[in-house]
Structures are given as C-alpha cells and as structure tokens.
C-alpha positions as MATLAB code, in Angstrom:
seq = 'XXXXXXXXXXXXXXXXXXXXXXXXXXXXXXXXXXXXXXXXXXXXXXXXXXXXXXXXXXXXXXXXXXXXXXXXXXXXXXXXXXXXXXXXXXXXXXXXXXXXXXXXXXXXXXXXXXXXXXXXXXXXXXXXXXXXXXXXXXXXXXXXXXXXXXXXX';
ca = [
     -14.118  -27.845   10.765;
     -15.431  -24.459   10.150;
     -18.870  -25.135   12.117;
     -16.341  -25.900   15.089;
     -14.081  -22.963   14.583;
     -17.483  -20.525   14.682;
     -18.593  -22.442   18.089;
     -15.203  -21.805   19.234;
     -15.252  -18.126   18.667;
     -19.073  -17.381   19.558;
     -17.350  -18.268   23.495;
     -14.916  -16.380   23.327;
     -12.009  -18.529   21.982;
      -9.557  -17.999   19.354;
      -8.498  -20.548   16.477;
      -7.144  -20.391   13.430;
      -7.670  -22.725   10.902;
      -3.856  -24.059    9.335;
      -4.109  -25.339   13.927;
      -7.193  -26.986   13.383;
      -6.140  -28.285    9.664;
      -2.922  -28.945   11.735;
      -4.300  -30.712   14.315;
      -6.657  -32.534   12.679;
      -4.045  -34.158   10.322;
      -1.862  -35.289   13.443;
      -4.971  -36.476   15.221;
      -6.297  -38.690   12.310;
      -2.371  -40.070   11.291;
      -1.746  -40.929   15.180;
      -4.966  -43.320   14.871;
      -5.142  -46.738   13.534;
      -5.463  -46.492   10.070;
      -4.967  -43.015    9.900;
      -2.909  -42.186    6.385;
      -6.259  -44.189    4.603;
      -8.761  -42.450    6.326;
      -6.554  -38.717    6.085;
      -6.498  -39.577    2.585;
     -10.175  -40.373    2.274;
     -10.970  -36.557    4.293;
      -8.581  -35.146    1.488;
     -10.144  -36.961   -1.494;
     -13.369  -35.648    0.168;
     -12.180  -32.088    0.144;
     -11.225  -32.001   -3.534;
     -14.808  -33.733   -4.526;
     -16.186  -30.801   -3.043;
     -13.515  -28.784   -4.801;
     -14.332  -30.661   -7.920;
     -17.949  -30.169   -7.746;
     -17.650  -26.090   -7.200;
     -16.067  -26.335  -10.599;
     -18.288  -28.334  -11.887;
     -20.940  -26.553  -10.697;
     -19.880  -23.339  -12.349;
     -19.243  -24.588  -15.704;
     -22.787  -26.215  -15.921;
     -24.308  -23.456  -14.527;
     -25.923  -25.546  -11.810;
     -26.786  -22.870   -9.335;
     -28.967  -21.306  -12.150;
     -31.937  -23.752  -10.869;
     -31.505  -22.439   -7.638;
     -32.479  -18.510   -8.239;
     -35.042  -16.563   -9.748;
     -32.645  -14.638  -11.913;
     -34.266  -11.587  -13.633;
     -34.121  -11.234  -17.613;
     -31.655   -9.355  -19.502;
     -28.356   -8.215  -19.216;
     -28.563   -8.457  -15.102;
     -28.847  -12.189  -15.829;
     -26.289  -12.901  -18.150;
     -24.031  -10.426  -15.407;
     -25.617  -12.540  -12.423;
     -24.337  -15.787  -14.486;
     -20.673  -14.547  -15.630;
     -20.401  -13.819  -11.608;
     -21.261  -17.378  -10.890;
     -19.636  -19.129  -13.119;
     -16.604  -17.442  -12.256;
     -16.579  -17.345   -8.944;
     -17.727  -21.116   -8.279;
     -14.164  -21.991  -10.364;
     -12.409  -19.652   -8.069;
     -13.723  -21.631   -4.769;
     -13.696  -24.544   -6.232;
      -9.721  -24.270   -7.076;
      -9.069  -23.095   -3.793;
     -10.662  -26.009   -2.013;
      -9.596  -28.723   -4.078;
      -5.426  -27.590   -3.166;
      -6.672  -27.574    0.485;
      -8.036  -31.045   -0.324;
      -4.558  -32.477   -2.003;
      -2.554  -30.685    0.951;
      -4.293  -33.264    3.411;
      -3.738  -36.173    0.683;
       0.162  -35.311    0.454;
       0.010  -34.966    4.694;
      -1.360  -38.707    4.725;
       1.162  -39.903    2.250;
       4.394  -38.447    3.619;
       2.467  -38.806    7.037;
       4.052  -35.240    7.873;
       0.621  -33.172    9.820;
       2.101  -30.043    9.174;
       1.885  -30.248    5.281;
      -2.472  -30.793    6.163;
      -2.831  -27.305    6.734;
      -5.614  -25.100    6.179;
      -7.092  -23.022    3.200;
      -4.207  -20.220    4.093;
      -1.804  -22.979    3.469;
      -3.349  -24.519    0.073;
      -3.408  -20.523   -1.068;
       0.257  -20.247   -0.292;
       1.361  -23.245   -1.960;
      -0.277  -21.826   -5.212;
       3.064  -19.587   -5.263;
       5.250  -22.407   -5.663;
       3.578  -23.343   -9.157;
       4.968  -21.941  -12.163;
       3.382  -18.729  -12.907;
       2.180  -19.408   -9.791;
       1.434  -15.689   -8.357;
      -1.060  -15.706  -11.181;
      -2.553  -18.417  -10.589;
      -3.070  -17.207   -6.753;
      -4.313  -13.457   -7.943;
      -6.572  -15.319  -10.285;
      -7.519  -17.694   -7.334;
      -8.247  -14.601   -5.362;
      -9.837  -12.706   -7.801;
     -12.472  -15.770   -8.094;
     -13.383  -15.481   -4.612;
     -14.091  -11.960   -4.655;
     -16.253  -12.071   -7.715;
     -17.862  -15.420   -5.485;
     -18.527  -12.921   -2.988;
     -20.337  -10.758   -5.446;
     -22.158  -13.609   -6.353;
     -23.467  -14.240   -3.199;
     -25.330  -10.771   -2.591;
     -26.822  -11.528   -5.868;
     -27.707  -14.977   -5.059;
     -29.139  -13.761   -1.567;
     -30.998  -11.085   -3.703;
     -32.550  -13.787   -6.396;
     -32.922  -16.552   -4.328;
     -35.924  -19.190   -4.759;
     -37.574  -19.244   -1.578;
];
C-alpha cells in the first residue's frame, strides 16, 4: 500500500491513504471470498502491529545496532522501546479497522492509519490514549536518527 502510494506520487499523482485503505477494502469484499481474505489482510496488519510491540518490550532491535556504552545507550534504548509500542499500537487499530470492514462488510470502516488514529478518540480516555499514541511515534522518529546513526552495517 504505501510502496504504491510513493510510485503514485514520484509521477506526479496525488493519493491519500483512508482512498487507498478505502478502496482496497471495497475491492477485496466485491471479490469472491472477500470478507475471509479482508479479514486475513487485517489479521496481517495487527501481527505486524503485534510484533512492533513485541519488538519493543524485548528489546529486539538492540541486535540490530552498534549502540555506544553508557547513558547514550540506556537513552538510545528508552527511545526504542517506547517508540516501537507507539507504532506498534497505531498499526494494530489500522489492522482491526479492516477486520471490523470485512465483518460488517461496510469498505468505508477499512480506512487508513488517519482513520485507526481517529477512532482512538472514541475509547474511554481515549484523547489520551491518542496523545500517548502520538507521542510514541515522535519519540519512534527520534529513534530512527539514532538507529540510522548506530546502525550495524
């Protein structure tokens, strides 16, 4: 989805990605066996989810960088850990907005990642949960100069 989104805009187009999610969704419940396999793309999107969470608890991405000693490591860490749970939320709700499309077989509820953010609000206490959401993919983004900085090559 994203890789398609980039090809569209590197000529010239213009997409945004609750469409695609949109279309996507209406695409794969028009088709024969459609709910299953909608519900199969959404399962797949919160395993991914799943495993960002994952990922940051056990400290996975530690085997992937040459992390210096000292306080910058235990600071590099703290900015993984929490910013893997951050994405990792995020994508799993984009993941269970496809699985609820498939099951009341209603496209517009598979929207995108702008969609899964907004339905965060709807939870109880749920503008914390989206500032906490948010705040976990800006420390993510931290991360990720760090990570670019430390990587094992």
């Amino acid at each position: 989805m994203v890789a398609g989104m980039a090809l569209i805009y590197a000529v010239g187009g213009n997409a945004d990605s609750e469409t695609a999610s949109k279309t996507l969704s209406a695409i794969l419940l028009s088709a024969p066996g459609g709910v299953a396999l909608l519900v199969v793309v959404g399962l797949s999107v919160v395993g991914v989810g799943v495993g960002f969470v994952v990922g940051g608890f056990t400290r996975g991405f530690e085997k992937l960088l040459d992390l210096p000693s000292g306080a910058a490591r235990g600071g590099i860490v703290t900015l993984g850990v929490i910013g893997y749970f951050g994405k990792g939320v995020a994508v799993a709700v984009t993941g269970v907005l496809f699985v609820v499309a498939a099951v009341t077989q209603d496209p517009e509820k598979g929207a995108g990642l702008d969609a899964a953010l907004h339905s965060l609000l709807e939870l109880p206490l749920g503008g914390l949960v989206l500032g906490a959401v948010g705040a976990g993919f800006a420390v993510y983004g931290v991360f990720c100069i760090a990570r670019a900085r430390f990587a094992r090559m």
